[in-house]
N, C-alpha and C positions, 0 to 999 in steps of 0.2 A: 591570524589563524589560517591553518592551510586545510582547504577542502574540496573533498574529493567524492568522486562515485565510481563505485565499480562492482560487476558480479559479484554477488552471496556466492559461499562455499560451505560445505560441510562445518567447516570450524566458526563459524557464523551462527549456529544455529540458538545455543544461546543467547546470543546477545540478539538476536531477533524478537525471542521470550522476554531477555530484559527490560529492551525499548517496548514492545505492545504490551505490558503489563504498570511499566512506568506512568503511561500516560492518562492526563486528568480527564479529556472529556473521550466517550466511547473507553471507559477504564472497562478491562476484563481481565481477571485471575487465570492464572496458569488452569484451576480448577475448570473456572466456566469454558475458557477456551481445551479443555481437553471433552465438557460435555456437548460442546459444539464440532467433536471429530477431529478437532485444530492441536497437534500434538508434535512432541519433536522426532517422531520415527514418521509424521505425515507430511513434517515440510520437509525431513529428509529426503523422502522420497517425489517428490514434488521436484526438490532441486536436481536431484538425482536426472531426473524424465525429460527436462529442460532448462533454459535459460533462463529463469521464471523470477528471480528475486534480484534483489539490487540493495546495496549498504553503503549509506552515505557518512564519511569520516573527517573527525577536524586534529589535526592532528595525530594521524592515524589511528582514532579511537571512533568505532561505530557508535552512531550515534540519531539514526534513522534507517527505516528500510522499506522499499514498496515491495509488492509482488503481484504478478499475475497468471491467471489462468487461462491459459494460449486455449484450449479445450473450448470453453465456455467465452469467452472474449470480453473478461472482465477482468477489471482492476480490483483483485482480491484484496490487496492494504496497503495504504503508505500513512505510516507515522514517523512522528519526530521527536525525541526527547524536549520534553517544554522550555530547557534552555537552554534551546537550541531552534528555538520556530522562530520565524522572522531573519532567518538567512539565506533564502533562497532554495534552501535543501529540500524542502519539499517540493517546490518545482519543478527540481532537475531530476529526485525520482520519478515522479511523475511521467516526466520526459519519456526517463527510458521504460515506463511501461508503457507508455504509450504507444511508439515505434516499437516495439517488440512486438505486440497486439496488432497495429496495423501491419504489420508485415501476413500478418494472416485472414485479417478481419478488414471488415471494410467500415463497420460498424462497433463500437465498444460501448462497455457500461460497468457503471457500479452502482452501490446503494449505500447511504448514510442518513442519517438521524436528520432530519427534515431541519429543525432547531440548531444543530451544531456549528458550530465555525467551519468547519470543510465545507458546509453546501454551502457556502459563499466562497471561499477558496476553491471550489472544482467548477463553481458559475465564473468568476475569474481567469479560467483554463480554459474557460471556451466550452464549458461539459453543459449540458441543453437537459433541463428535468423533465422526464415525459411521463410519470404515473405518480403519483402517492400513493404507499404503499400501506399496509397493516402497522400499526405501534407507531407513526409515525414518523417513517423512514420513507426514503423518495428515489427514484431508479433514477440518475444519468445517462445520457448515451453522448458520444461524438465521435462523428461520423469524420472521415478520410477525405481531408479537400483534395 
């Protein structure tokens, strides 16, 4: 399998929708994610303003993608199609949201389901829990060594 990462584009945007709707745990519908403001004229424009997303491929078929919000200094999402996790792809998005966020922040964060499999994969990253949140979700932060 040949795999790769590189810049989200315009033609991307789909399959952005694909993969975050695909996945079993944090599953959310095209629906819930448009009543959360999360829509495709919003990561258009999102992609449009910066450098902000990232689409990891095997094959040349996306198959995961993170994004970040340079603005706010958070890691807005990285998913992976479920067969597809356990190849490292998640990491390597990660990466580049990472380095793209410290290039501006000295400090980054995100938030996910206290319970989920990610808040053991982002405590594996090195990401440090500092609040529990409402419903049971928990803020990240890592900081810039």
């Amino acid at each position: 399998m040949n795999h790769s990462i590189r810049l989200a584009n315009l033609a991307d945007i789909d399959a952005i929708f694909d993969i975050r709707t695909s996945v079993h745990e944090n599953h959310l519908s095209r629906e819930q994610l448009a009543a959360m403001g999360i829509s495709p004229i919003t990561v258009r424009q999102a992609i449009l303003e910066a450098p902000c997303a990232w689409i990891a491929e095997v094959n040349g078929a996306p198959v995961g993608f993170s994004m970040a919000d340079v603005e706010d200094g958070c890691v807005f999402a990285a998913f992976v199609l479920p067969g597809f996790e356990g190849n490292g792809l998640g990491r390597r998005l990660m990466e580049q949201a990472e380095t793209f966020l410290f290039q501006h922040h000295q400090t980054i964060w995100l938030e996910t389901a206290q319970a989920s499999r990610a808040c053991g994969f982002y405590r594996h990253l090195g990401w440090q829990p500092v609040k529990n949140l409402t419903e049971g979700d928990v803020r990240f932060e890592k900081s810039r060594s």
